[in-house]
N, C-alpha and C positions, 0 to 999 in steps of 0.2 A: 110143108110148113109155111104160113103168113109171113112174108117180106117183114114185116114189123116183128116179128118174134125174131127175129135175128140182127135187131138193131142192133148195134153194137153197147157191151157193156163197159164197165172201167179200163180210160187207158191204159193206168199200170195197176193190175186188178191189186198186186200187193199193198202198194204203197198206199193208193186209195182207200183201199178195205180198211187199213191200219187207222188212217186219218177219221175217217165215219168211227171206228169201233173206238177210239179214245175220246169223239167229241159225244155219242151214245153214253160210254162208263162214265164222263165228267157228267154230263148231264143226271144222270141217274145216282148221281152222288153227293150232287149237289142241287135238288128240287128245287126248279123254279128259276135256275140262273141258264139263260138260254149260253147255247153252245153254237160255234158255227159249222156248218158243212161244209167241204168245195165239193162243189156239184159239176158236174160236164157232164152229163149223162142226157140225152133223149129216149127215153122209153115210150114204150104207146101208151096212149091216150087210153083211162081219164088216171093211170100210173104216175104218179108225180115224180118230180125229179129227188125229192128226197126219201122218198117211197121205197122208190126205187134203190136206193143207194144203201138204205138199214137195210131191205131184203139180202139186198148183192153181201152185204156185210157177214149178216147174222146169219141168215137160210143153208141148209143143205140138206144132201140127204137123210139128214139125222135130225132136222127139225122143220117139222111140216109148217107150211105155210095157209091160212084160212082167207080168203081175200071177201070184200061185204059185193051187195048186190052192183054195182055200178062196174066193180071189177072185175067180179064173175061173167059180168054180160060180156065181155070185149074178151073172145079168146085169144086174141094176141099178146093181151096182160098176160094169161096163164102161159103159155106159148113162151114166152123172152123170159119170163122167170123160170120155168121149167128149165130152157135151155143154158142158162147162164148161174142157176145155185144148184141144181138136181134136185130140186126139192121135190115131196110131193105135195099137190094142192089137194086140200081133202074141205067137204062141204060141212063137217061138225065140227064149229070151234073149240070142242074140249079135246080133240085130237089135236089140235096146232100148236106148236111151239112161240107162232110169233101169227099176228091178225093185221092185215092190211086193211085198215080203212080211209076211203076216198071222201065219204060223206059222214062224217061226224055227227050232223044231228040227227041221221036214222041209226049209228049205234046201237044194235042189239043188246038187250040184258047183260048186267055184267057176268051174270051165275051162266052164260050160257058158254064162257071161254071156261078152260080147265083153271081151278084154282088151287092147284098144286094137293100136296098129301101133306097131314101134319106129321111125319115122317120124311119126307121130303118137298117142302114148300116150292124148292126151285122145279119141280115138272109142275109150271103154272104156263098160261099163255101171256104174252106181252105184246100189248094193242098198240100200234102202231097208226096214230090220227094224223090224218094232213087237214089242217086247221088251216084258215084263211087269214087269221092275224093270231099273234101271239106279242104282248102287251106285259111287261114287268114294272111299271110305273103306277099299275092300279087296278082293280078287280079283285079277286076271290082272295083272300087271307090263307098260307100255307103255313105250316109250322110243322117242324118232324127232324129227325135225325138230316145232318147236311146242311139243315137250314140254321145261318148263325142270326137271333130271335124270331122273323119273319119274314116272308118272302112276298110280292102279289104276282098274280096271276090274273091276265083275261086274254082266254083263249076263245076263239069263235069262227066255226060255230062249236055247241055243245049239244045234247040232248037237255031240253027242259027239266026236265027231272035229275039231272048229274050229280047236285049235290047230293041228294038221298042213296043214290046207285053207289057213289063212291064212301059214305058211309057205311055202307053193310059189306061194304066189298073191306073195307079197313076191320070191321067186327069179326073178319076170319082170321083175322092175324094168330100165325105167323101164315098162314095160306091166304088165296087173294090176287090178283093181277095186277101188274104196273104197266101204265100206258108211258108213252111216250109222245110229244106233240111236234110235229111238225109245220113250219109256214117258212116258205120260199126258201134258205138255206138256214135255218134258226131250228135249233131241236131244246125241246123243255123236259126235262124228266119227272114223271109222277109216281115216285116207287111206293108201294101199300103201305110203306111207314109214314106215309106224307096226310096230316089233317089237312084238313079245309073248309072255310068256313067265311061266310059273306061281309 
């Protein structure tokens, strides 16, 4: 196995994991009010450090992880997640439980992660963006459950097309994906109950 696939994960994987998995559920509970991470982690490259720290979190063997092209190339990405959630890495985003992306503005379709059962909405996937800035003083208009009247939002990068994709992706409700956005130690949550609008 690649030297790099065995960087080292969370120092105290409990307490850490604990720390990410409550600034994740505030995030996701309250759209659009960033959350902080403490990050210590080195993962390989182009793995970011907050990437890396929701996988460590959320992942195991009971929920697959899909990573996009820039982190599929780099098998020491697969390799140190493998070794350190058990997860499996599987190449169809409707089998993943959770989507690692590195490059936000080539985002795949959103129909093409699993978008839960209307019988059970929660087997959906949950995209995991490392964005370059994430900005609450102005951009995109959010409004939905969590948000008390309005929230802004400018995350970047996006796909051009975002707001269309996250409309139809909201028109399956209760089924549909929640991303989550990350930049440098800052997590934003965008659960499928979240409008948006310019």
């Amino acid at each position: 196995m690649d030297a790099a696939a065995l960087a080292p994960g969370f120092a105290d994987p409990v307490l850490d994991s604990q720390g990410v998995f409550r600034a994740v559920m505030e995030a996701l509970a309250r759209p659009g009010t960033p959350q902080r991470l403490a990050l210590d982690l080195a993962p390989p490259a182009p793995l970011t450090p907050a990437l890396a720290a929701i996988a460590l979190t959320l992942a195991d063997h009971e929920a697959p992880l899909w990573l996009d092209a820039p982190l599929a190339a780099a098998p020491a990405v697969a390799g140190w997640l493998r070794f350190h959630t058990g997860a499996r890495i599987v190449a169809d985003g409707r089998e993943a439980a959770f989507a690692l992306v590195s490059d936000p503005a080539a985002l795949p379709p959103l129909d093409r992660f699993a978008p839960g059962e209307q019988a059970y909405p929660d087997r959906s996937t949950t995209l995991v963006l490392a964005c370059e800035r994430l900005d609450t003083e102005r951009g995109l208009v959010l409004a939905g459950p969590g948000i008390r009247g309005v929230a802004r939002l400018d995350a970047a990068p996006l796909p051009e097309n975002f707001l269309a994709r996250w409309r139809a992706n909201g028109a399956l409700f209760p089924r549909g994906v929640d991303l989550i956005l990350a930049a440098g130690d800052r997590v934003v949550g965008l659960p499928r109950t979240t409008t948006i609008r310019e």
